[in-house]
C-alpha positions as CSV (number, residue, x, y, z in Angstrom):
1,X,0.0,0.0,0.0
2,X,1.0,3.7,-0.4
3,X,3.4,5.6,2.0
4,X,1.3,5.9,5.8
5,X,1.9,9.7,5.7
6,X,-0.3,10.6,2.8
7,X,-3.9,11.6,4.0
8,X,-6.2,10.5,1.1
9,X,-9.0,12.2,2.7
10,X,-7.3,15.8,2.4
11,X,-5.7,15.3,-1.1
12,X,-9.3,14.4,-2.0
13,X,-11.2,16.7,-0.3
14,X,-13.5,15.2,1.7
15,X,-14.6,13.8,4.9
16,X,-13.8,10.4,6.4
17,X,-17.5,9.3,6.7
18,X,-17.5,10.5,3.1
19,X,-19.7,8.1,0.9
20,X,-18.1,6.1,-2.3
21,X,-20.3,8.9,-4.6
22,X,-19.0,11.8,-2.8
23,X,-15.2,10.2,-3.2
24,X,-16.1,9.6,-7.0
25,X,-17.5,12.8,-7.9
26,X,-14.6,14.1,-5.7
27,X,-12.2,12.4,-7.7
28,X,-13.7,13.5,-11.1
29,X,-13.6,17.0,-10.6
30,X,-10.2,16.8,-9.2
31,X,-8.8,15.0,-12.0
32,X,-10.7,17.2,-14.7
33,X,-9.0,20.2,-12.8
34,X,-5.8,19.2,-12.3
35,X,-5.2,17.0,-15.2
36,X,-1.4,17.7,-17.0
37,X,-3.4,18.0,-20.3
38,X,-5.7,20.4,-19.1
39,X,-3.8,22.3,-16.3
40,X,-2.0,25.5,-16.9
41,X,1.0,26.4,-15.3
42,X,3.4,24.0,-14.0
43,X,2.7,20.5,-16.3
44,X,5.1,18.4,-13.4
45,X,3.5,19.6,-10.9
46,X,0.0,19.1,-12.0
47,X,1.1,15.4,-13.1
48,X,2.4,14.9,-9.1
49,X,-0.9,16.4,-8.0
50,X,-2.5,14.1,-10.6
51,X,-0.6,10.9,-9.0
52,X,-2.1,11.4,-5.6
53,X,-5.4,12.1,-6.5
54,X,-5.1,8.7,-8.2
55,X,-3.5,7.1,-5.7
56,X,-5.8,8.1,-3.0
57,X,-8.8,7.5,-5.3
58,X,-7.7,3.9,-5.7
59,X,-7.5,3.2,-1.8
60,X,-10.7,5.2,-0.8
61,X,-13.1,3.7,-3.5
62,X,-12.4,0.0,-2.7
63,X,-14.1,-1.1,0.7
64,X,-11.0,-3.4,1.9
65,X,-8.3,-1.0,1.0
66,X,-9.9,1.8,2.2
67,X,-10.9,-0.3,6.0
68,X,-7.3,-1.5,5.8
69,X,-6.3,2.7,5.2
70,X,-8.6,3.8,8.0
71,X,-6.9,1.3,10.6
72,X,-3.9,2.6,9.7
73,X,-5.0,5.9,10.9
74,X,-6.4,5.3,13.8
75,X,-6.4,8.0,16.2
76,X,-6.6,10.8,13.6
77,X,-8.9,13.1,13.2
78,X,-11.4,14.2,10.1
79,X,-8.9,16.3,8.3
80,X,-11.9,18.3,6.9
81,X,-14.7,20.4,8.2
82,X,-18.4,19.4,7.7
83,X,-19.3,21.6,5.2
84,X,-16.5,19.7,2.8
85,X,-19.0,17.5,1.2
86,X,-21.8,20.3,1.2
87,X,-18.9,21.9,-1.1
88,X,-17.9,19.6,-3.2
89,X,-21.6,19.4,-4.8
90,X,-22.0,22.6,-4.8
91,X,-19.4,22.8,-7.1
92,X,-20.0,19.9,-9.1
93,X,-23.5,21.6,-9.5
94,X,-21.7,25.0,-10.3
95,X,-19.7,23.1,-12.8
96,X,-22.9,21.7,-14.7
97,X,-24.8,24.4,-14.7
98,X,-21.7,26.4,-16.3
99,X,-21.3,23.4,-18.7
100,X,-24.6,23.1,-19.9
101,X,-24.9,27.1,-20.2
102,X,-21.9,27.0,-22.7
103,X,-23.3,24.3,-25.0
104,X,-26.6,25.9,-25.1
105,X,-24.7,29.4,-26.6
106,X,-22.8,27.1,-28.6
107,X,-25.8,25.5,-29.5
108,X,-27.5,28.7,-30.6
109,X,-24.8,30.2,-32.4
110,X,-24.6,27.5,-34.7
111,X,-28.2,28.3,-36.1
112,X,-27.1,31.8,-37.3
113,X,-24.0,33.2,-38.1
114,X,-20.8,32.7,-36.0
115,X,-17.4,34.1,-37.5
116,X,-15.4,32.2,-34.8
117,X,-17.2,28.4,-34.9
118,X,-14.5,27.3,-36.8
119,X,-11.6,28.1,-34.4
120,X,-9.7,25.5,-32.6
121,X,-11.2,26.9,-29.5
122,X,-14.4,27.5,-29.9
123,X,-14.4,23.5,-30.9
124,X,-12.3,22.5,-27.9
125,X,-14.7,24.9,-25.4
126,X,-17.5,22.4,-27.2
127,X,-15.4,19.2,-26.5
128,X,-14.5,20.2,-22.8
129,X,-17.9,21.8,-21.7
130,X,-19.7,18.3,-23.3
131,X,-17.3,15.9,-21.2
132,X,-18.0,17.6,-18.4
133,X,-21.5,17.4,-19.0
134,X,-20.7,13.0,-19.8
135,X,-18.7,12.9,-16.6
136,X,-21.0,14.6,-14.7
137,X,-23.9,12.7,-15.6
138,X,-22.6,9.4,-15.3
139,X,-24.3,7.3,-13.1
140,X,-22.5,6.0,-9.9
């Protein structure tokens, strides 16, 4: 297993009484955010940050890793506040509604004239905001 020191519950954001939805929607807006392909910035250090979310994904989602994790732990406290969860949808929400909002403009603008539908990003705004709106939507 991974090195005791790493608290999977931090690098995901949420709660230890977190349920396996919350870790998994957790997990897919981190990775959609800091992803190397779509992160600005730093690409290494988005890959790192990319590693752990992974890693901590993997132990958290599977019952036995994640009951051998927690006894590993014992005597440590939630690493988060209450409201972490409350957050997290809230900004999954956020993140569909934004999602949803873009294609609908996109949408629209393809019906009358648009000087800039064929740019590379106008196309790649389309293909982001429409996995978003696939990753969001899957079901658990």
């Amino acid at each position: 297993m991974s090195s005791p020191q790493k608290d999977f519950y931090r690098i995901l954001e949420v709660q230890e009484t977190a349920e396996f939805a919350v870790i998994k929607a957790a997990y897919k807006a981190l990775i959609m955010l800091y992803h190397p392909d779509r992160a600005s910035g730093d690409k290494r250090r988005a890959g790192k940050k990319t590693q752990d979310i992974n890693e901590a994904y993997a132990v958290l989602i599977d019952p036995e890793k994640r009951k051998h994790y927690d006894a590993g732990r014992s005597g440590k406290s939630a690493c988060l506040p209450d409201k972490a969860d409350a957050r997290a949808v809230r900004e999954l929400r956020l993140a569909l509604r934004e999602s949803e909002a873009i294609l609908q403009i996109l949408n629209d603008s393809e019906t009358s004239f648009n000087p800039y539908s064929d740019l590379p990003e106008f196309k790649n705004i389309r293909a982001d905001s429409e996995a978003i709106l696939k990753i969001l939507n899957e079901p658990d």
